[in-house]
Each structure stands twice: as structure tokens, then as C-alpha cells.
C-alpha positions as a Markdown table, in Angstrom:
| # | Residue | x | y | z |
|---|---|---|---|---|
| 1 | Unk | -0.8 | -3.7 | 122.0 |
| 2 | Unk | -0.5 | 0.2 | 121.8 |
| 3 | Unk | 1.6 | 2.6 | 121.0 |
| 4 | Unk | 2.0 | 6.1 | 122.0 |
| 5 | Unk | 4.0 | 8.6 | 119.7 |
| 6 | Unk | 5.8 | 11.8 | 120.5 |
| 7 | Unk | 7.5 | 14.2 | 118.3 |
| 8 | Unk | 10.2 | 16.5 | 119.5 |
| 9 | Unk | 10.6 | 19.4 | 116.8 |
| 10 | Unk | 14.2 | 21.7 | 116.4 |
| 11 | Unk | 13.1 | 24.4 | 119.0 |
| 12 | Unk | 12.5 | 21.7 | 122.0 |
| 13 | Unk | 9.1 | 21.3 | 121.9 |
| 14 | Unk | 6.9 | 18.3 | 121.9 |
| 15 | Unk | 4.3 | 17.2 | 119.6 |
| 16 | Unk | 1.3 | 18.9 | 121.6 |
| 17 | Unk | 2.8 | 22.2 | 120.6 |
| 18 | Unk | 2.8 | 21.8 | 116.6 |
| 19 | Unk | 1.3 | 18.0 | 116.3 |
| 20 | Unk | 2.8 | 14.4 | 116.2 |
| 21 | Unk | 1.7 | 13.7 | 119.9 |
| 22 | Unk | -0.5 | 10.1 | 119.8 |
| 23 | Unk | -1.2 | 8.6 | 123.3 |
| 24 | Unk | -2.4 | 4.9 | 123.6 |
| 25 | Unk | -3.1 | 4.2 | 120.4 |
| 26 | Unk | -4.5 | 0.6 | 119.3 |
| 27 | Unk | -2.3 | -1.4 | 117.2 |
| 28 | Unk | -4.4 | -3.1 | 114.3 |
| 29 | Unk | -4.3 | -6.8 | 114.6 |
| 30 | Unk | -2.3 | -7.3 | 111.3 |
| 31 | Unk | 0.6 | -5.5 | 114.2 |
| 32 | Unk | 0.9 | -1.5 | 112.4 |
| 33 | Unk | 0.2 | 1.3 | 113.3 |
| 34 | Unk | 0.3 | 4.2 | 111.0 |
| 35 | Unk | 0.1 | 7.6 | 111.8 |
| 36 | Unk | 0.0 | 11.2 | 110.0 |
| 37 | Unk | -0.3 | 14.9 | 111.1 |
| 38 | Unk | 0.2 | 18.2 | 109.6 |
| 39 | Unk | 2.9 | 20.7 | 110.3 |
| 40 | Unk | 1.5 | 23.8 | 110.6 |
| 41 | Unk | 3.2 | 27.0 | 109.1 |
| 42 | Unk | 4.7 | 27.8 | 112.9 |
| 43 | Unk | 6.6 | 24.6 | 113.2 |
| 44 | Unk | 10.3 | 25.1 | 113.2 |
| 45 | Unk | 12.8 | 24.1 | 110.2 |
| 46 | Unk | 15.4 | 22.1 | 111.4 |
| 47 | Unk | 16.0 | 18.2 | 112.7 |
| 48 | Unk | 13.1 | 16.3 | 114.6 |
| 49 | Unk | 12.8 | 13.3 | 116.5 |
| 50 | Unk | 10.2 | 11.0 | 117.1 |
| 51 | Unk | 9.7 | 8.8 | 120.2 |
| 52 | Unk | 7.6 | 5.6 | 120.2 |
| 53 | Unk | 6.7 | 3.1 | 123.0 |
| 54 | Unk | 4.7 | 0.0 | 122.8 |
| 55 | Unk | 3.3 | -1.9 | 125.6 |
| 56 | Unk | 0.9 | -4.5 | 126.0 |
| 57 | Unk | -2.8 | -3.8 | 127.2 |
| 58 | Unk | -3.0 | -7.2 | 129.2 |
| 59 | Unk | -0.6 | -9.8 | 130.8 |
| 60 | Unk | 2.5 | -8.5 | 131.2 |
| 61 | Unk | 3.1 | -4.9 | 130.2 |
| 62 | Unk | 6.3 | -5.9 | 128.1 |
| 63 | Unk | 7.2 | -2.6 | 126.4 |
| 64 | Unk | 9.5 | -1.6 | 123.7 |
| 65 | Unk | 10.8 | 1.5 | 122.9 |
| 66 | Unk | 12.5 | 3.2 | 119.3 |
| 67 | Unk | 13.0 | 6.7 | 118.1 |
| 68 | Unk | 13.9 | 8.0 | 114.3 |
| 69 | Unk | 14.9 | 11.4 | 113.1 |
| 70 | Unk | 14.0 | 13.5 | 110.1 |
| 71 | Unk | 13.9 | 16.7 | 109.2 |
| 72 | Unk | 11.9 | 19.9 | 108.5 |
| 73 | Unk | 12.5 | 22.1 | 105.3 |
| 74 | Unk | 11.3 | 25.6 | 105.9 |
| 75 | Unk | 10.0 | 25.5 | 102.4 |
| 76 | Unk | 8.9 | 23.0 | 99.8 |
């Protein structure tokens, strides 16, 4: 199976612009997946949402699909 993971910060953009954007990632065979990034000092405050698809990488490409929200503090 993999996964691919997209972030969609407060301003609109994706995860390319400020990080959270994982494409066809290998899901280990215990079935997670865990992933991490940074936010870099430019990423906007506010609410964020993540995007997450899983598929299969042979037979049929049964796929899945699930989002979850957080959000950024502009300070710590």
C-alpha cells in the first residue's frame, strides 16, 4: 500500500509551499505510516487541513481517503 499526504495551510496553499506534501509513500508492513515536517517561520497561523489517500500498489487499486484538521499558533 501507499499513501500520499497533503497539507492545506490557513492562506490556501498546499503543502509544497510551506511542507506536509508526501507523494507515494510506502506503507511499512506492520500497516503505518508516520510522517513529520517542519513549519517554517512563513507558514500562516490559523486552521489547517490534511488530506490522505491510500491505494494499493498491485491488484486492484482499492483506495481510501481521510482528512483531519489542526491548527497553527503563531507563537509557541
Amino acid at each position: 500500500m501507499q499513501v500520499t499526504v497533503n497539507l492545506r495551510y490557513a492562506d490556501g496553499h498546499m503543502g509544497d509551499a510551506y511542507g506536509g506534501l508526501a507523494v507515494a509513500q510506502t506503507i511499512g508492513p506492520d500497516g503505518t505510516y508516520r510522517e513529520t515536517w517542519t513549519l517554517p517561520p512563513a507558514a500562516p497561523a490559523g486552521p489547517a487541513t490534511v488530506y490522505a489517500g491510500v491505494a494499493s500498489t498491485s491488484g486492484p487499486r482499492a483506495a481510501g481517503t481521510g482528512t483531519g484538521t489542526f491548527t497553527i499558533a503563531d507563537r509557541c
